[in-house]
C-alpha positions in Angstrom: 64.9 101.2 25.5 65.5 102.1 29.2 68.3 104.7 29.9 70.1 102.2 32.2 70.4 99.9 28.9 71.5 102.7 26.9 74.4 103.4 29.4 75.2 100.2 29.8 76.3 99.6 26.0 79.7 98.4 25.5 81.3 101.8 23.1 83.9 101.1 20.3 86.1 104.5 19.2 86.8 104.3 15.2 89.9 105.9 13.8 90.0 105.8 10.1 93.0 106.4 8.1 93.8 105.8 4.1 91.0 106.0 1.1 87.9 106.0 0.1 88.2 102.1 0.0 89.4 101.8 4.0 86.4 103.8 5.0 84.1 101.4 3.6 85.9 98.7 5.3 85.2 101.0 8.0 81.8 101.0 7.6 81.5 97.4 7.5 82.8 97.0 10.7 80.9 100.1 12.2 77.7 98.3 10.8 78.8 95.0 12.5 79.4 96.3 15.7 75.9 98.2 15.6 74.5 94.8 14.5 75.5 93.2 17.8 74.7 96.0 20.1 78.0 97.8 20.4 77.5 101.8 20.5 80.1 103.8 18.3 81.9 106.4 20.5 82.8 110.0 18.7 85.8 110.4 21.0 88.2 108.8 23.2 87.4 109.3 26.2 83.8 107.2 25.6 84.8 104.3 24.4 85.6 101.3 26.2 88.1 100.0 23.4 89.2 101.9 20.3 89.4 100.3 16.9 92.4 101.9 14.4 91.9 101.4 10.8 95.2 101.8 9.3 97.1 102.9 6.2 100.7 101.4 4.8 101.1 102.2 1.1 103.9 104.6 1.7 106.0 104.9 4.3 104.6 108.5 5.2 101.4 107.3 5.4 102.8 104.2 7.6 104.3 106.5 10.2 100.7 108.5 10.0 99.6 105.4 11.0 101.6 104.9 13.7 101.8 108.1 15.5 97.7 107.3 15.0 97.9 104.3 17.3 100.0 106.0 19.5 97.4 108.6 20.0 94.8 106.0 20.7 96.7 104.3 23.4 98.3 107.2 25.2 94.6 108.9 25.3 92.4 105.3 25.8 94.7 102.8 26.5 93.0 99.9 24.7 93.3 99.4 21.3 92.5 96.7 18.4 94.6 97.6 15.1 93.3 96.4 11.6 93.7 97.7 8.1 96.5 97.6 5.7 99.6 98.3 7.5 98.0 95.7 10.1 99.6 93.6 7.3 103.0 93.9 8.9 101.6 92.8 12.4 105.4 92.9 13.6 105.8 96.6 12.5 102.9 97.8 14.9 103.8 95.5 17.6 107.5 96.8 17.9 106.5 100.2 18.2 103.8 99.3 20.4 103.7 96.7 22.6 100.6 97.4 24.6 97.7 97.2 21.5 95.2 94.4 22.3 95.5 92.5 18.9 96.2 93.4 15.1 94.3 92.1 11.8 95.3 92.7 8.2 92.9 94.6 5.6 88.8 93.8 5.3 89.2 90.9 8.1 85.9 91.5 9.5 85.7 88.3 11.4 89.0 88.4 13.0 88.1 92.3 13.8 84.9 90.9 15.6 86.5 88.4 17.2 89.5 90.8 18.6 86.3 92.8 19.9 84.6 90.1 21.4 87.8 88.8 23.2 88.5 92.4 25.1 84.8 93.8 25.2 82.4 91.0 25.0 78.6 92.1 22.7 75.9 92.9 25.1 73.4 90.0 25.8 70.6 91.5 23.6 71.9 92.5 20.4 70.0 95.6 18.9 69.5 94.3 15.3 66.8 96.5 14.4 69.3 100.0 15.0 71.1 99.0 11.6 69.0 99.9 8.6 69.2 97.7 5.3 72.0 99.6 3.7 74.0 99.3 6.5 76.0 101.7 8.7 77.7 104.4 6.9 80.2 107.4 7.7 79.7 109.6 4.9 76.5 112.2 4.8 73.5 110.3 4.1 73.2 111.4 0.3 76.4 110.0 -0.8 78.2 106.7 -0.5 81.0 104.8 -1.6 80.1 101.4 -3.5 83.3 99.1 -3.4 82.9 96.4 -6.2 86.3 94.3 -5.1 89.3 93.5 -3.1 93.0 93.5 -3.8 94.5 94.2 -7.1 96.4 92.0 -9.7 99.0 94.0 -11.0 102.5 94.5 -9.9 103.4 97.9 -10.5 106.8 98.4 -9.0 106.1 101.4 -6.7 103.3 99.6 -5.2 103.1 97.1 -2.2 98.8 97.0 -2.4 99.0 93.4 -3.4 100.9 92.1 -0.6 98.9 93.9 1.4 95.3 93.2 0.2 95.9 90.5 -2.4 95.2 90.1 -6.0 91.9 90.6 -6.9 88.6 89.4 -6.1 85.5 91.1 -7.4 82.5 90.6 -5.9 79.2 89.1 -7.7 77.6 91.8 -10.0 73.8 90.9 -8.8 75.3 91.9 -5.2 76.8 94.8 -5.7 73.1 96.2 -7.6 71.8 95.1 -5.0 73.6 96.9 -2.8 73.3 100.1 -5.1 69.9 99.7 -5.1 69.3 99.5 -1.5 71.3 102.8 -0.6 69.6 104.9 -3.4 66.4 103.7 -1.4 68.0 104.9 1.5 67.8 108.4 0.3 71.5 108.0 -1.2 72.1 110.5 -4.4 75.5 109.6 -5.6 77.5 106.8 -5.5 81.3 106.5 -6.1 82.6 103.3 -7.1 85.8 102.4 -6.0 88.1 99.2 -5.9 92.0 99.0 -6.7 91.1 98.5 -10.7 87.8 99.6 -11.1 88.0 98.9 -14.9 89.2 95.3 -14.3 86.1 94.2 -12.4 85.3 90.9 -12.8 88.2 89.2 -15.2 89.2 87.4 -11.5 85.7 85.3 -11.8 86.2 85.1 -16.1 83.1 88.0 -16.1 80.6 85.1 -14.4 76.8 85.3 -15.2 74.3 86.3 -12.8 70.6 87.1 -13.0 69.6 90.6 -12.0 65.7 91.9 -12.0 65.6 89.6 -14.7 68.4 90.4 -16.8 71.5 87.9 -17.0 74.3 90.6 -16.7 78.5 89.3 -16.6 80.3 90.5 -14.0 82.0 92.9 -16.3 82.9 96.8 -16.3 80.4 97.6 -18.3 77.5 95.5 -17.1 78.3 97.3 -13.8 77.9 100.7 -15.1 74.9 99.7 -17.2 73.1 98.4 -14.1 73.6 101.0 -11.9 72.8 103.9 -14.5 69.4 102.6 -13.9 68.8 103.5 -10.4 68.3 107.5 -11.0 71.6 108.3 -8.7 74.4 110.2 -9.8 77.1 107.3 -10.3 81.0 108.3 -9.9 83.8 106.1 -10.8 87.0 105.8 -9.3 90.4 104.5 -10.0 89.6 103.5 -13.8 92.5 102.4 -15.5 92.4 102.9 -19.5 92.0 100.0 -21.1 90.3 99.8 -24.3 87.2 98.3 -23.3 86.7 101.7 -21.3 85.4 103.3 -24.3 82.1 101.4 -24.1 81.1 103.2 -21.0 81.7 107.2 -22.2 78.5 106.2 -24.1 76.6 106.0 -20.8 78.1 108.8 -20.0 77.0 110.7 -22.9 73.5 109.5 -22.5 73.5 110.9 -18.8 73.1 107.7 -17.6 76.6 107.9 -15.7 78.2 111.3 -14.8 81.0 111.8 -17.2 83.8 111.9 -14.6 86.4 109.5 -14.8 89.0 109.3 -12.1 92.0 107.5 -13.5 95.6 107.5 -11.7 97.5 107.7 -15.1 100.8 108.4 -12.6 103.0 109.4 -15.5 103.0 109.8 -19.6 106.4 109.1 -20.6 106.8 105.4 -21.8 110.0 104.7 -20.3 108.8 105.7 -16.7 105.9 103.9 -17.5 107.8 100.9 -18.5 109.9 101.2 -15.0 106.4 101.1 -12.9 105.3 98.7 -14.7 101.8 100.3 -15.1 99.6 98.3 -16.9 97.5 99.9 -20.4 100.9 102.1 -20.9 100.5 102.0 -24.7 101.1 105.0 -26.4 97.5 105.9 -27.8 96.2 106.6 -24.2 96.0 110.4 -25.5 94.5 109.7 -28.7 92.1 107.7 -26.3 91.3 110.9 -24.0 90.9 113.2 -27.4 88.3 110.3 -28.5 86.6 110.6 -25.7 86.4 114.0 -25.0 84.6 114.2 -28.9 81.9 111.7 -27.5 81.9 112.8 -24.1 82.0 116.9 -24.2 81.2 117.6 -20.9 84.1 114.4 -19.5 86.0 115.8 -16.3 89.0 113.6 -15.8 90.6 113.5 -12.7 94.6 111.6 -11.8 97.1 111.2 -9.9 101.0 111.4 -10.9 103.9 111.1 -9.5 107.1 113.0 -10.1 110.8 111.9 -9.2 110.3 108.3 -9.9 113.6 106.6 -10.6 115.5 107.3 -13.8 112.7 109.8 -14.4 114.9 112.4 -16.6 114.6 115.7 -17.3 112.8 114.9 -20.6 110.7 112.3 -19.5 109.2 115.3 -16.8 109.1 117.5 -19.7 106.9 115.0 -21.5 104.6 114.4 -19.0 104.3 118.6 -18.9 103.3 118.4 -22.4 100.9 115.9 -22.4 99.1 117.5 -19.5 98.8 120.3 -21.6 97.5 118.5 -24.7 95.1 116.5 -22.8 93.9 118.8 -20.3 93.7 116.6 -17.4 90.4 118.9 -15.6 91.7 117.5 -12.2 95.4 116.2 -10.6 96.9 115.5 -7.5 100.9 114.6 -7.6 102.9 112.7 -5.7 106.7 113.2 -4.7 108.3 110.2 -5.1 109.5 108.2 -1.9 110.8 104.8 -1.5 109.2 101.7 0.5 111.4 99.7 1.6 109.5 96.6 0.3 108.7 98.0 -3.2 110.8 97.2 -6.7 110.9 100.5 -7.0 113.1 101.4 -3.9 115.9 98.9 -5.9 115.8 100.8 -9.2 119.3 102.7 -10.4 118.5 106.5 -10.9 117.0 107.2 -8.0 116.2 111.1 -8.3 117.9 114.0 -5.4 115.0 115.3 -3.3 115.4 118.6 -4.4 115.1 118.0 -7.9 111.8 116.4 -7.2 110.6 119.3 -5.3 111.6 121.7 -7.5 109.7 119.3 -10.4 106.5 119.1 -8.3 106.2 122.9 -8.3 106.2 122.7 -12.0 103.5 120.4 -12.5 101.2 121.9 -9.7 102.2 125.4 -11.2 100.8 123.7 -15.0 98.1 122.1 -13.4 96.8 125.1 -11.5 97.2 127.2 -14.6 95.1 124.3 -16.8 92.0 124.4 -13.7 92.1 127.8 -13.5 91.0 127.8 -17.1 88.4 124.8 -17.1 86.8 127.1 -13.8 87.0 130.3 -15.8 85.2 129.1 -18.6 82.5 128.0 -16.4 81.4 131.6 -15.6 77.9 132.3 -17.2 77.1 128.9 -17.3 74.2 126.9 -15.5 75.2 123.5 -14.2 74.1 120.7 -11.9 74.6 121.1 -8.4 74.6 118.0 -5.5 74.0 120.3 -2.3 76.9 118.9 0.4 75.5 121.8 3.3 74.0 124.6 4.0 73.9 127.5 6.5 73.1 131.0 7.3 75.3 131.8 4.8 74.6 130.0 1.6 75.3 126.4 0.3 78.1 124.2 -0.8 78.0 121.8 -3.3 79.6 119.7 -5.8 79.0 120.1 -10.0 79.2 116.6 -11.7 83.0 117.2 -12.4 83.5 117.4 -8.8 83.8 114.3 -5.9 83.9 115.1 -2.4 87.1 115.6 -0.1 89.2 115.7 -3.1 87.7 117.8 -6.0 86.5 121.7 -6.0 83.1 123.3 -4.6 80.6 125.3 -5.2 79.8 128.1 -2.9 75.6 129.2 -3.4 74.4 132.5 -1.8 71.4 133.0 -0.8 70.1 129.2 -1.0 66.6 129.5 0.1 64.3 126.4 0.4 67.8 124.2 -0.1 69.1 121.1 1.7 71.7 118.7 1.3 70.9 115.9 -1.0 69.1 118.1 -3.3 70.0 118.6 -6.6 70.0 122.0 -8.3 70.4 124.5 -10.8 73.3 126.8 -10.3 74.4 130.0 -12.3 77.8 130.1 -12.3 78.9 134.0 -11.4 83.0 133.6 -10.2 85.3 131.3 -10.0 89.0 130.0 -8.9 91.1 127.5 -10.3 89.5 124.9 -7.7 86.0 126.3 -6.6 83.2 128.0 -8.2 80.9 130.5 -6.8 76.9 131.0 -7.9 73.2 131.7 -7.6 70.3 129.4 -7.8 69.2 129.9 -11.2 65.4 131.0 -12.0 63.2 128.5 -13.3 
């Protein structure tokens, strides 16, 4: 390719805001725009149009959003909004005016055709720059895997629905193949992620589809069966506790899926529970975890709770205190609670005094500090798995099987000779915090 068509590329700035699953929508569009030509621009000032992925499930991470787009105009000036809060077209557009066009959530084709309206594709795409498993923004040994759209429950804190619509799970034999085609790409972990992991498939009544030979449903645990068979280290995300879970700690304790479960419980006491309207509330979710954690010894279980929900009383936090402690939970991130304006919840009597949910989040990241610390400590002296993430003059940093990257702890390897990332190793564990642990390579 001569330099003069190089330069001449049309360049398309990505900002990405939200989770794991608005990256990958990210990377869909990143691996369209490669597809016909475009060239991705790491800054501002390069690109000749700047594409903002957005966030709106709480109104913090709506003005995030904003001030985002902001940013993007005031530094390039023309801009093409998509992504969740893109939902509420009218919300963008009233703050400002100038953006070139705005699409909801995971619309590719109105994305591309926003694109090709204010920055037409080059003349000769450049097909052959996008490899098989796409385009992706995450280091090459790791990737997300998202299995479906949208979500159909109606938890009253939660405006994801209205935003990305009930659910629609994609066909099993794609999403292997998918799988597949990354771990052939040199990919060593993948972390499945949708709104309801554990609800895969009950949109399409768990339809039948032939895989390498195998008729497999498009089910939970058909999923986690097929994709224990491609070697890689398989993560799963936002799994909700439904009996029919229970099948898939076997796989875990087979090593054929790493016994992590990330599952964003949000609260313990029934009554809150009842008021967010979370779905598999019943009362034996801790008799579930014990269960597990006989089959499963080495499960790490990670959530997310939220304190300060309306009517949330002092007892009701107490019990959630309690039941942390009882089950352990290896890994949690909480949420102060804050009303949307277009959630139930924002309508509920009780609504709790700011500083009575501060004061209640320092108690439950005080506990769950104290409960990490201990998981970490009794670590020391023990060998485990390590996925190398980087490595420098200094050492390496990786990531055991109980952690996931961005949001989970590290491990920090001195003296990593001979090591890169991707590799997977054996570490001694010789310190440790209540998030990170510290270690040598061990001798073979």
């Amino acid at each position: 390719m001569s330099e003069e068509n190089i330069i001449s590329q049309p360049k398309v700035g990505i900002v990405s805001l939200g989770c794991p699953k608005a990256l990958v929508d990210s990377e869909r569009i990143v691996t369209r725009l490669r597809s016909e030509g475009y060239a991705i621009s790491p800054d501002y000032q390069g690109a000749d149009l700047v594409l903002v992925n957005t966030c709106g499930f709480l109104d913090s991470a709506r003005d995030e959003s904003l001030e985002a787009i902001g940013e993007a105009i005031n530094e390039n000036g023309r801009v093409i909004v998509t992504g969740c809060l893109g939902a509420e077209a009218e919300v963008i557009t009233s703050r400002h005016p100038g953006v070139l066009a705005v699409t909801g959530p995971h619309q590719y084709e109105q994305v591309m055709e926003a694109v090709h309206e204010h920055l037409p594709a080059p003349d000769h795409p450049f097909v052959s720059l996008v490899p098989p498993s796409g385009v992706r923004l995450t280091p090459r040994h790791y990737a997300y895997l998202k299995i479906s759209e949208g979500c159909s429950n109606r938890c009253s804190f939660c405006i994801i629905p209205s935003l990305r619509g009930d659910l629609v799970s994609r066909r099993i034999d794609a999403v292997l193949r998918e799988a597949e085609q990354l771990v052939a790409s040199g990919v060593k972990e993948l972390l499945v992620i949708s709104q309801d992991t554990s609800a895969y498939g009950q949109d399409v009544r768990y339809a039948r589809y032939n895989w390498k030979g195998v008729e497999r449903e498009t089910r939970f645990i058909d999923l986690c069966e097929g994709l224990g068979e491609l070697g890689a280290w398989v993560r799963l995300h936002y799994v909700y506790p439904y009996p029919h879970v229970d099948a898939v700690i076997d796989l875990m304790a087979d090593g054929r899926i790493l016994p992590y479960l990330d599952i964003p419980f949000q609260h313990a006491s029934p009554s809150v529970l009842k008021a967010m309207r979370r779905p598999a509330n019943q009362e034996k979710t801790l008799d579930r975890i014990l269960n597990w954690r006989a089959r499963a010894p080495e499960l790490a279980i990670r959530s997310s709770f939220i304190v300060g929900f309306p009517g949330e009383t002092e007892e009701d936090f107490q019990f959630l205190l309690d039941w942390l402690k009882e089950t352990k939970i290896d890994r949690a991130g909480c949420f102060k609670y804050e009303n949307v304006a277009t959630a139930k919840s924002s309508q509920l009597d009780g609504q709790v005094p700011d500083e009575v949910i501060d004061e209640r989040w320092h108690r439950f990241m005080a506990l769950q500090a104290e409960l990490s610390d201990q998981r970490s400590q009794s670590l020391i002296g023990a060998t485990v798995d390590v996925l190398i993430d980087d490595v420098d003059e200094g050492g390496a940093t990786g990531r055991t099987k109980a952690d996931a990257p961005e949001i989970d702890g590290a491990v920090f390897i001195s003296h990593a000779d001979n090591v890169q990332a991707g590799d997977i190793v054996k570490v001694r564990v010789t310190d440790a915090d209540q998030c990170d642990l510290w270690g040598e390579l061990a001798s073979n």
